[in-house]
N, C-alpha and C positions, 0 to 999 in steps of 0.2 A: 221926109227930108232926105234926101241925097250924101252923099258923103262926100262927094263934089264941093257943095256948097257951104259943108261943115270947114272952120277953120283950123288950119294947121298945129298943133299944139308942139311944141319942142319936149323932147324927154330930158329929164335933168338926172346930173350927178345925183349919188345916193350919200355924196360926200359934200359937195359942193351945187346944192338949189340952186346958186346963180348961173352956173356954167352947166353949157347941153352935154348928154350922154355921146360918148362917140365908140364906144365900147359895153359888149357883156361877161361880164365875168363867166367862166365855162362852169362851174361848181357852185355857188351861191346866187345865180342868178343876177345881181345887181349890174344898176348902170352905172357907167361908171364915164367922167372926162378923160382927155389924155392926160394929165399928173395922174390921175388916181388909179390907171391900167399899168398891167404890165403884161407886154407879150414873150413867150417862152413855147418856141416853135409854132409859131405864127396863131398862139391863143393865146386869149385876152384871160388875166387871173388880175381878182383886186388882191390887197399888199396881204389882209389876212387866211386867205385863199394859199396864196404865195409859202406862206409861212408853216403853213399844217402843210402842204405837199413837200416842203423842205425837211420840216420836221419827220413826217412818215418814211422817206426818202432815208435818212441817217438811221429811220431806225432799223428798216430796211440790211441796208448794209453794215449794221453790226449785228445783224444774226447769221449772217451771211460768211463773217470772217473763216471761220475752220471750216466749213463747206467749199470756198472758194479756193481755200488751200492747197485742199485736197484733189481737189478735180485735174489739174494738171498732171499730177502723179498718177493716176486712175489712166487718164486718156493715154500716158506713154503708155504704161505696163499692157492693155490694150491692144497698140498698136505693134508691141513686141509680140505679144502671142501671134496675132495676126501673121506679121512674119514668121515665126518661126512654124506655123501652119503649112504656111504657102511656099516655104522649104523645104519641108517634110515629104509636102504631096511632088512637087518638082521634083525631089530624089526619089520619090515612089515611081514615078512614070517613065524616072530614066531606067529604073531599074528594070520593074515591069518590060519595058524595050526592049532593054538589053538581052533581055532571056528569052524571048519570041526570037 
């Protein structure tokens, strides 16, 4: 038998049997209708998908807090040696000059 001649089956919500799938969930798999999808940057997540990436997400950024503190202070202090480097060497090479 042909798959031509096989009849079309509709894929159903994993929420809603009556209504056809028009989405997949990126993480669980399931199909899911439009009520029961949600897109978040152009991927499809059902609501409890949704909820543990939201969840992970918070927890995420509370271990994050004194790390993220800190890093602005880091990157000046940083960018100050930097300079005061590349001051250093520029009064080296006037000086070196000057005395040739």
């Amino acid at each position: 038998m042909s798959s031509a001649s096989s009849p079309h089956r509709a894929v159903v919500c994993a929420h809603h049997p009556e209504r056809q799938a028009s989405g997949v969930c990126v993480r669980c798999r399931a199909r899911l209708c439009g009520e029961c999808t949600t897109k978040l940057d152009g991927i499809n997540y059902c609501a409890s998908c949704l909820a543990t990436l939201a969840d992970d997400e918070a927890r995420r950024g509370e271990g994050d807090d004194g790390a993220a503190k800190g890093r602005p202070a880091l990157e000046v202090m940083w960018l100050l040696v930097g300079v005061c480097a590349l001051t250093l060497a520029c009064w080296g090479l006037l000086v070196l000059g000057a005395a040739w």
